[in-house]
C-alpha positions in Angstrom: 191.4 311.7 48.0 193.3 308.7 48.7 192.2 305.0 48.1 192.7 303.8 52.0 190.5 307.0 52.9 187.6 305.7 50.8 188.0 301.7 51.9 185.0 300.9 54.0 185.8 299.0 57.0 185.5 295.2 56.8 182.4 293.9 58.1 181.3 290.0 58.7 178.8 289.4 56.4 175.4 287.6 57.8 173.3 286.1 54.4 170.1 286.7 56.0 168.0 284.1 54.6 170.7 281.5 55.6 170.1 279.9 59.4 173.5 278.6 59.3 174.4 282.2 59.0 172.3 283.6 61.7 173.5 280.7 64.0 176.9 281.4 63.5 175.9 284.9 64.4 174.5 283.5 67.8 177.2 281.5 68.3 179.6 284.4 69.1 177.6 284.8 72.6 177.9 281.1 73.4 177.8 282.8 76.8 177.2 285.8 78.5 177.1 287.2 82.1 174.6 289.2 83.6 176.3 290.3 86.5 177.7 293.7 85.3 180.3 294.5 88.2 182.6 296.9 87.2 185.8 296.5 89.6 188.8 298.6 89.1 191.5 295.8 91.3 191.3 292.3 91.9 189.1 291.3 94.7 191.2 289.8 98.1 188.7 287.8 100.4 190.5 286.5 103.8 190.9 283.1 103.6 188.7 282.1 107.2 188.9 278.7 108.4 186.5 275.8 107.7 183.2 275.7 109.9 184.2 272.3 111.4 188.2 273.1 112.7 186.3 275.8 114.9 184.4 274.9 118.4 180.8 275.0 118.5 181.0 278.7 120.1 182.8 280.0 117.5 180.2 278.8 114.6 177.5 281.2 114.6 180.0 284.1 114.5 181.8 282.4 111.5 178.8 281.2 109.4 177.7 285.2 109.1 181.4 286.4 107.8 181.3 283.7 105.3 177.7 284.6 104.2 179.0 288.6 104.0 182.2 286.9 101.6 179.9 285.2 99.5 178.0 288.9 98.6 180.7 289.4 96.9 180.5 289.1 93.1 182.6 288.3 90.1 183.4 289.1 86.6 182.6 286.0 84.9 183.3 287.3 81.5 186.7 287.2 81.9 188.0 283.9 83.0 191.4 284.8 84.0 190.9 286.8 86.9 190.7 286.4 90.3 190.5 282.7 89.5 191.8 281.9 93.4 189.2 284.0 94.7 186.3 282.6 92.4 187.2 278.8 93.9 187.3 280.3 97.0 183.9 281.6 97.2 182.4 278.5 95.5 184.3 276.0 97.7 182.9 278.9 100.9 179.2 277.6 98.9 179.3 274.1 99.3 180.9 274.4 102.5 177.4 276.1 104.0 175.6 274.5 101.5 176.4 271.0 103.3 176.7 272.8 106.6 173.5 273.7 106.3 171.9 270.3 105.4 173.7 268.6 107.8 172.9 270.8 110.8 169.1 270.8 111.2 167.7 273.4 112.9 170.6 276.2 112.3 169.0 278.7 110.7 167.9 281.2 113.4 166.3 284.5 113.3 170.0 285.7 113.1 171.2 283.9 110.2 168.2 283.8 107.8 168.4 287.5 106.6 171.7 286.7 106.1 170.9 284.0 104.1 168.0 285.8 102.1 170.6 288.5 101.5 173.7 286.5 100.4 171.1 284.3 97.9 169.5 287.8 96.8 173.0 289.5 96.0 174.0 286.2 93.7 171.1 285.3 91.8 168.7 288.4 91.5 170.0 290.7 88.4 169.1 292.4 85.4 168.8 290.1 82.2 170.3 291.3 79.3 168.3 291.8 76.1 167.9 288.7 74.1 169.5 288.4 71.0 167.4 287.5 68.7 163.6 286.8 69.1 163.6 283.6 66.7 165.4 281.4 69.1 164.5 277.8 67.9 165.0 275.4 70.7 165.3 272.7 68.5 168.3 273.7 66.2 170.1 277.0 68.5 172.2 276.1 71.1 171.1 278.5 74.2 173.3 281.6 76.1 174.4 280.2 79.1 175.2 282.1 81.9 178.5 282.9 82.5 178.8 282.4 86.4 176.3 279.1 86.4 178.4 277.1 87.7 179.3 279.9 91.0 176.0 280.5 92.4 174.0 277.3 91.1 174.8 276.3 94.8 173.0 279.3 96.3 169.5 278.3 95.1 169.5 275.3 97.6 168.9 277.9 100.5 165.0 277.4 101.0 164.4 276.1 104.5 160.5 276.1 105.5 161.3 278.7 108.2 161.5 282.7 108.7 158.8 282.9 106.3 158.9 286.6 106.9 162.0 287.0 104.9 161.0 285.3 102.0 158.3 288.2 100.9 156.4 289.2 97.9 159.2 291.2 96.2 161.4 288.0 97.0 159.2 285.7 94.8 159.0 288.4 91.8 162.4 288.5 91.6 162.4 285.3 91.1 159.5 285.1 88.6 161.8 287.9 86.8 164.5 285.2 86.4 162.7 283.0 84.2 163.3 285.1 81.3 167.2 283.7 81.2 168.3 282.5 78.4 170.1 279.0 80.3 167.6 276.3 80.5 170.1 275.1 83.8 168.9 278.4 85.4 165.3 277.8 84.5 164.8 274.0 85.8 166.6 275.0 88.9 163.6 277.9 89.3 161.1 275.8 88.5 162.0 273.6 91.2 162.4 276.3 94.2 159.0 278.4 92.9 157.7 275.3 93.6 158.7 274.9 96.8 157.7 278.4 97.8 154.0 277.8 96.6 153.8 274.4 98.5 155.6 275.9 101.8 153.7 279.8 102.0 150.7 279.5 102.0 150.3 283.2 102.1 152.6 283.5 99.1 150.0 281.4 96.4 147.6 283.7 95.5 150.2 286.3 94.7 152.1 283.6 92.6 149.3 282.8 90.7 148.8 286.3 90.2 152.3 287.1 89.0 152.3 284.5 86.6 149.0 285.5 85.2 150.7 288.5 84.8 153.5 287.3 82.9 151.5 284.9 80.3 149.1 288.2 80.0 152.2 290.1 78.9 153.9 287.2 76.8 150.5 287.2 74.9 149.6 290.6 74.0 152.6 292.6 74.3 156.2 291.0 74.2 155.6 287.5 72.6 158.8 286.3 74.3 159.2 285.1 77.4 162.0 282.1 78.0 160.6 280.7 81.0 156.8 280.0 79.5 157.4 275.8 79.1 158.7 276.1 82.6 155.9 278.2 84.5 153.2 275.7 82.9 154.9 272.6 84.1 154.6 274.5 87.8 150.8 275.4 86.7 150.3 271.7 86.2 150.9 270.9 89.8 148.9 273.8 91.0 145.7 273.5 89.0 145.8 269.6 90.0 146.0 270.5 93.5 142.6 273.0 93.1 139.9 272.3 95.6 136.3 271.6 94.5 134.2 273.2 93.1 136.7 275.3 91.0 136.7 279.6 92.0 135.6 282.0 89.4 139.2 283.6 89.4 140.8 280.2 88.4 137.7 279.6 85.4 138.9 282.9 83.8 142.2 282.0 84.1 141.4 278.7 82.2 139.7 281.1 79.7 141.3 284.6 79.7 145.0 283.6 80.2 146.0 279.5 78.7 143.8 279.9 75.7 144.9 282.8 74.3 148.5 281.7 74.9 147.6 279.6 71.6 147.3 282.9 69.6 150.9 283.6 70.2 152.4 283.5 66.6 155.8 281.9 68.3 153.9 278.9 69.1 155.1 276.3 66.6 158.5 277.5 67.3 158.5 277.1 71.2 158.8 273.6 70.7 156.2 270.5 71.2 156.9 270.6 75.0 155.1 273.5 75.4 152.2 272.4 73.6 152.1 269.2 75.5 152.4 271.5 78.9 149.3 273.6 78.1 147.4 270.7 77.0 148.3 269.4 80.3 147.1 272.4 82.2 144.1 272.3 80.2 142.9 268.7 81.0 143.4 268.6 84.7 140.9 271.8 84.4 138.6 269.5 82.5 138.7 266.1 84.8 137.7 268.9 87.2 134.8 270.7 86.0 133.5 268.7 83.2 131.2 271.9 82.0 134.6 273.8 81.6 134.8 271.6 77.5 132.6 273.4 75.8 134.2 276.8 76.4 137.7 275.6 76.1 137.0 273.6 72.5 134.9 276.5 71.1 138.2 278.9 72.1 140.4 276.2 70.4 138.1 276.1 67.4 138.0 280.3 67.4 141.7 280.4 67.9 142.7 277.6 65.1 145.5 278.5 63.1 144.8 279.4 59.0 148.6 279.6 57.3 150.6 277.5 59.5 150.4 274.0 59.0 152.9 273.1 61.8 150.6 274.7 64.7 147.6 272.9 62.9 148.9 270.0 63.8 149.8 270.8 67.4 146.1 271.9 67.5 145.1 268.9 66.4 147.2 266.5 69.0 146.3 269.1 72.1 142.2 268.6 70.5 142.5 265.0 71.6 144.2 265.2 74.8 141.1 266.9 75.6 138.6 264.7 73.5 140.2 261.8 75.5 138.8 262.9 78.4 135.6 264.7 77.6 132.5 262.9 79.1 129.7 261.9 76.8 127.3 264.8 77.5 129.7 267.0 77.0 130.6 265.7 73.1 127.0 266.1 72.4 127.3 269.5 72.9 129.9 270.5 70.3 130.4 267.8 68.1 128.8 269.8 65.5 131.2 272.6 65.2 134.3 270.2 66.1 133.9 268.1 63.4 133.3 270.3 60.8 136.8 272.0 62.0 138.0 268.2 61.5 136.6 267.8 58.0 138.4 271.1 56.9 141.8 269.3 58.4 141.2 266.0 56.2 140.5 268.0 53.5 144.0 270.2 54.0 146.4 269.5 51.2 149.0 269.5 53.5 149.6 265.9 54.2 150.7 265.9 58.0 147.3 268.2 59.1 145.0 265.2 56.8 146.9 263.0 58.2 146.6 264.0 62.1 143.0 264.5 61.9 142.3 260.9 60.4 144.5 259.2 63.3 141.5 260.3 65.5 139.7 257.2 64.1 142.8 255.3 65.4 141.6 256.6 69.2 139.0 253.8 70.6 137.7 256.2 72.9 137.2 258.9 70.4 135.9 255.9 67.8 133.6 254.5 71.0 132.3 258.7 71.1 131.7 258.8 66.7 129.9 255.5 67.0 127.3 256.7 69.7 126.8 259.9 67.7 127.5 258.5 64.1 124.1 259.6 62.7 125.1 263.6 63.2 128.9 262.7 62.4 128.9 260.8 59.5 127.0 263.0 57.3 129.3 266.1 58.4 132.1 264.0 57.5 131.2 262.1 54.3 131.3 264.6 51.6 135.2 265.8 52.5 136.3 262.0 53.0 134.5 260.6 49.8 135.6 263.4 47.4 139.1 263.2 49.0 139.7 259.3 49.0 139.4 260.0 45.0 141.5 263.2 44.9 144.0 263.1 47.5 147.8 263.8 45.8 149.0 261.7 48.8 148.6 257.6 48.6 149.2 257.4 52.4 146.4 259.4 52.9 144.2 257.8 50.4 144.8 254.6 52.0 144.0 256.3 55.9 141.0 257.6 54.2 139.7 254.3 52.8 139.8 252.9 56.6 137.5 255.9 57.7 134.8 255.4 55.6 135.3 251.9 56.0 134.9 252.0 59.7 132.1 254.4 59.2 130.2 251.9 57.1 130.1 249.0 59.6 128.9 251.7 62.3 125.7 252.5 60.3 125.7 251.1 56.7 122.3 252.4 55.8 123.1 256.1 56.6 126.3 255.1 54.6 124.2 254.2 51.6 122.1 256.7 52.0 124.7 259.7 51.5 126.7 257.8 48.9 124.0 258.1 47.0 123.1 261.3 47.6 126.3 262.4 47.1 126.8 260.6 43.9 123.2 262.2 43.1 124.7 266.2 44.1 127.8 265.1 41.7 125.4 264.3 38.9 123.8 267.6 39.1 126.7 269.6 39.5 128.3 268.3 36.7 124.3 268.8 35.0 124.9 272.3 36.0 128.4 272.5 34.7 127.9 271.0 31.6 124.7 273.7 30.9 127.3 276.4 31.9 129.8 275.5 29.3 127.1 275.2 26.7 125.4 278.5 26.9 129.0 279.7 27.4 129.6 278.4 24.0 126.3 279.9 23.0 127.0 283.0 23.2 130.6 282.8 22.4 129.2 281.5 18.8 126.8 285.0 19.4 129.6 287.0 19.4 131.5 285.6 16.7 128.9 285.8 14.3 127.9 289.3 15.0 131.9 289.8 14.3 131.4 288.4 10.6 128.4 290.6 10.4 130.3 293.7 11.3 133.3 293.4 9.5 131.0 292.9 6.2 129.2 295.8 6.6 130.1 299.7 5.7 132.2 301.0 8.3 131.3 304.4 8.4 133.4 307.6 7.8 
């Protein structure tokens, strides 16, 4: 068998455990169209004349045949054909983009499904699988869409009338586009879902509903979804604009749908935005039900994250967003459990989760809250900071430390005394205990050797 029959084909070579590897991988799709139109010729649109060289009769008749052009779509992959045609059609755009604007009241009964059909041909599509599921929005640059820049234009078509066209399936087509990989796609979204939910009325519940549905699935199913960051900033005006008293439906959505979202083991990768976003979501909740705290903190305490450090601390910033607006009464009720969570995070080794936690006492409100309720605090708090002032590899921390049990003395100096000296007092006896251990370790480690000696100077028998 010949040599070139046996050569394996060249392959690139991707070093796995190398990101600069996998990015270069990425890179290759820089961009990517998801408008998969197969056309076998080039694609000849009549040229028709601008809406303003044409008499006022004449308009209506022209404004449909340019909406029909525009349902035409190209292959944006390859950016050397029908280039005339593709600046055609986007010049036709802006034309009844500004056309539109311009002439109030235009849009009839006629023209709107139209409209709704030329906007549905050009944005609504399948996505294409991502490719990879360890995106990092802070190092990898992100797929953008191919054919942006063509029907960006289109999403501008939202008058407040025909409301009849813009329909259920309408809006979850849209929610389906959130998923795309370009972040210009998804902020452009954001802002006509918005819209929609402050225009149609009829359309809200069923928005909410969809997105419930989508966080439901993003949580205990797909873990990816590239539109999440986006759909909370949209939940943050909604929840603020909730009437009072709050419904059941949107309670369990405070406690069934955002707090799991923190369970999502993608978390500390989708960026601090996100984070921020939920904790957003969260607080307007609480500034509207005050009762809603204890639920949401003991989920955040049940849901706190044991191997990753980095989503520790995001816990730990989104914990006092929430404590900076929890009401007195509230505190009282769960500042057991909370703080003992807080002692375990000054007592982390990892530097950035002790040091977090101990910027709490840097918070006047959250000092103002420790103060009131420093007899139950303090001796929660004392052993981890005491033992960890002296033990603490980190002299940053040491230092943060010091001012904590500082500040904690001038709150309440005769508690303070009182468990510094019962802690000294525990430390005496355990090391009472330890030092009894060792010796009747030694005991019958002395035992053993002697009965050795007595062994190997008897008869062994045959």
């Amino acid at each position: 068998m010949s040599s070139a029959a046996t050569t394996a084909p060249s392959v690139d070579k991707v070093d796995g455990f190398s990101r600069k590897s996998v990015r270069k991988a990425r890179q290759r799709r820089a961009q990517s169209s998801s408008q998969f139109r197969s056309q076998d010729k080039p694609i000849e649109l009549v040229q028709l004349p601008l809406l303003k060289d044409v008499s006022a009769q004449e308009q209506p008749e022209l404004f449909l045949k340019k909406l029909q052009q525009c349902c035409f779509l190209f292959d944006f992959m390859d950016t050397l054909s029908d280039l005339k045609m593709k600046e055609y059609k986007r010049s036709t755009l802006n034309e009844l983009v500004d056309y539109v604007t311009l002439s109030r009241g235009y849009l009839t009964e006629q023209t709107y499904p139209e409209v709704v059909k030329m906007v549905s041909c050009n944005i609504f599509r399948t996505l294409p699988p991502s490719d990879s599921n360890e995106f990092d929005p802070e190092e990898d640059e992100p797929t953008l869409e191919a054919s942006w820049f063509h029907f960006k234009d289109n999403q501008e078509f939202q008058p407040s009338v025909a409301k009849k066209y813009i329909d259920q399936k309408f809006v979850l087509q849209l929610l389906e586009l959130f998923d795309s990989e370009d972040p210009r796609e998804r902020d452009c979204l954001k802002t006509v879902l918005h819209r929609i939910y402050g225009k149609f009325l009829g359309l809200r519940a069923f928005i909410r509903k969809q997105i419930n549905n989508i966080f439901l699935c993003f949580v205990y199913e797909t873990e990816h979804f590239n539109g999440v960051a986006e759909l909370l900033e949209i939940l943050g005006s909604i929840i603020n604009g909730f009437a009072l008293p709050l419904k059941a439906e949107h309670k369990q959505f405070l406690v069934k749908v955002l707090l799991p979202l923190h369970t999502v083991r993608s978390f500390c990768l989708l960026h601090l935005h996100m984070s921020v976003l939920l904790a957003y979501c969260i607080v307007q909740f609480l500034e509207k039900d005050p009762t809603l705290t204890e639920p949401v903190i003991r989920g955040l305490l049940k849901f706190w994250p044991k191997t990753c450090s980095q989503k520790e601390v995001m816990f730990l910033g989104e914990l006092e967003e929430i404590l900076d607006v929890i009401e007195p009464t509230q505190f009282v009720k769960i500042q057991e459990l909370l703080f003992k969570q807080i002692a375990r995070c000054v007592s982390s080794p990892h530097f950035q989760v002790a040091e977090r936690a101990l910027y709490y006492w840097n918070n006047e409100y959250i000092m103002s809250l420790i103060e009131e309720n420093s007899s139950v605090i303090l001796p929660i708090m004392f052993a981890s900071l005491y033992r960890i002032s002296k033990e603490h590899w980190n002299p940053a921390i040491s230092a943060l430390i010091y001012n904590v049990l500082k500040a904690f003395m001038e709150m309440n100096s005769a508690l303070f005394d009182e468990l510094a000296a019962s802690y000294k007092s525990d430390r005496q006896r355990e090391r009472k205990k330890d030092k009894e251990r060792e010796d009747l370790w030694r005991k019958l480690e002395d035992l053993e050797l002697r009965r050795g000696v007595q062994n190997s100077d008897g008869v062994i028998p045959t």
